[in-house]
N, C-alpha and C positions, 0 to 999 in steps of 0.2 A: 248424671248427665252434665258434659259441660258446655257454659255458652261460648260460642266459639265469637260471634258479633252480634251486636246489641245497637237498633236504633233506638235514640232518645224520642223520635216524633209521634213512638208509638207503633210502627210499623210491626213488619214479621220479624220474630226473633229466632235466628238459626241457632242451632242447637247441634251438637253432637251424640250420634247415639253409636251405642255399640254394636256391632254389626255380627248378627248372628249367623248361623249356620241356614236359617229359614229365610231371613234378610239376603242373604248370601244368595240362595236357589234362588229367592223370588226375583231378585236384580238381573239372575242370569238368565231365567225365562223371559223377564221383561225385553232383555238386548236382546236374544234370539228371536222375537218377534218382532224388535225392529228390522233387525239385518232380512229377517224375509221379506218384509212388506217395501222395503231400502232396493232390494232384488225382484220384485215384481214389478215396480217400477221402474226400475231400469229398464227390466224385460220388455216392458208397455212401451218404452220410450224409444225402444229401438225400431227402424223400419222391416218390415219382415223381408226375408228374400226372399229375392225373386226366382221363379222356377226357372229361369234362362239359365239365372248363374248356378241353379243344381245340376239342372241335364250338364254344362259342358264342362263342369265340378264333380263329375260322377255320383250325384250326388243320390240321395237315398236313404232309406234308413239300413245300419248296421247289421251285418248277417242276415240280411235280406238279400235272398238273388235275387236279380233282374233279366229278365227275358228277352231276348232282343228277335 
């Protein structure tokens, strides 16, 4: 392991480690559950439409007929 920086006051000492294959997975599972929780917030944060602008947006769900 090498120290990459070192406080004199005692503080935390960063360290470099070698970044395995497991290290590697567990990182990328980690980001993949930011990025969704990053998008469900967003999702939250948006105002929902309104059904006015679906009806004159044809709006609906897909491969669904609509019956008029």
């Amino acid at each position: 392991m090498e120290i990459v920086k070192k406080h004199d006051s005692g503080g935390l000492v960063w360290k470099r480690i070698k970044l395995t294959s497991t290290r590697k997975a567990n990182a990328k599972k980690r980001l993949h559950r930011v990025w969704q929780n990053e998008a469900v917030l967003r999702a939250c944060a948006e105002p929902p439409p309104s059904k006015a602008t679906d009806v004159a947006a044809g709006g609906g769900e897909k491969g669904v007929e609509q019956s008029t």
